[in-house]
N, C-alpha and C positions, 0 to 999 in steps of 0.2 A: 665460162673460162676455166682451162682447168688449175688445178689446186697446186701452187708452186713447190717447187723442193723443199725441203731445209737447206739452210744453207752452211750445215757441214758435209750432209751430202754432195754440193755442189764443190765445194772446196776440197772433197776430199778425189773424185772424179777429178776436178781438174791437175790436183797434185800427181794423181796416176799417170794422166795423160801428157802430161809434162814431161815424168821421168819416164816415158817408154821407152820398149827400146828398140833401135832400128828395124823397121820392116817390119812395125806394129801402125798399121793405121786406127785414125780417130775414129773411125767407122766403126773399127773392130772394139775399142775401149765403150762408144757409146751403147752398144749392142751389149756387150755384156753387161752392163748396168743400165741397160734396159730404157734409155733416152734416147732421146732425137740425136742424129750428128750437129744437127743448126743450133743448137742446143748447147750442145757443148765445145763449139766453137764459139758462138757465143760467149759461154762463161770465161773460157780463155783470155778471150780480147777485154772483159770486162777484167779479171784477173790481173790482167798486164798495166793496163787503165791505170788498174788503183796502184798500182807498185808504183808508178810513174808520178803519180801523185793529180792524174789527168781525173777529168767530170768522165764517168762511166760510155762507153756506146750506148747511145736509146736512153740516155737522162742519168736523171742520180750524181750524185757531188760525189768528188773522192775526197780523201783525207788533207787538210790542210796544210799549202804551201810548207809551214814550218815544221810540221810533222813528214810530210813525205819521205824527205831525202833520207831521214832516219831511219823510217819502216821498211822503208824499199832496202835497204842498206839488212835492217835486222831478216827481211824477207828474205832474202838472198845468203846470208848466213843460216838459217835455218836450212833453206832447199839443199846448202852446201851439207850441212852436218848429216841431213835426211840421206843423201846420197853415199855418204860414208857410212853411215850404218848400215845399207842395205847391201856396201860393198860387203864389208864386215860379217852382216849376216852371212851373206850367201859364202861366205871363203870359212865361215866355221862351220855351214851345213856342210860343205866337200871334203872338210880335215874330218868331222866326225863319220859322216859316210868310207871314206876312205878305211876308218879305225876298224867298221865292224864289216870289214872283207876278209874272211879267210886268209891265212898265212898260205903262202906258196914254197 
């Protein structure tokens, strides 16, 4: 059997494949990190599972009824804040790109 991820690898893969962006397929994400696509549709659905507060696909307990709604809740606040910094990001690489263009 072979040797499973880590699982901040796993989670950090799925975090990518989440925020892609249109007219990125899972194919393309699993390939370049060099996994299975079954794989990482898998970790997906396992990923979603737990936010749900649901027992995993293929076994394993998620997080407890009374915890759920919370974590899913701060889960969703984080992917929120994550997407805003990458907004962010990307809008000061184009202001700074922009700065070191030649005067016309």
């Amino acid at each position: 059997m072979p040797k499973p991820y880590p699982k901040e690898f796993r989670e950090d893969v799925v975090r990518v494949a989440r925020s892609r962006e249109p007219g990125v397929t899972l194919e393309q994400i699993a390939a370049d990190f060099g996994v299975h696509p079954a794989s990482l549709t898998k970790w997906i659905r396992r990923a979603e599972a737990e936010e749900r507060g649901e027992p995993a696909p293929g076994g394993g307990l998620g997080p407890a009824r009374s915890e759920s709604a919370e974590l899913a809740e701060a889960r969703k606040r984080i992917r929120l804040l994550e997407q805003e910094n990458e907004v962010l990001r990307r809008a000061a690489a184009a202001y700074l790109s922009q700065a070191n263009l030649p005067a016309k």
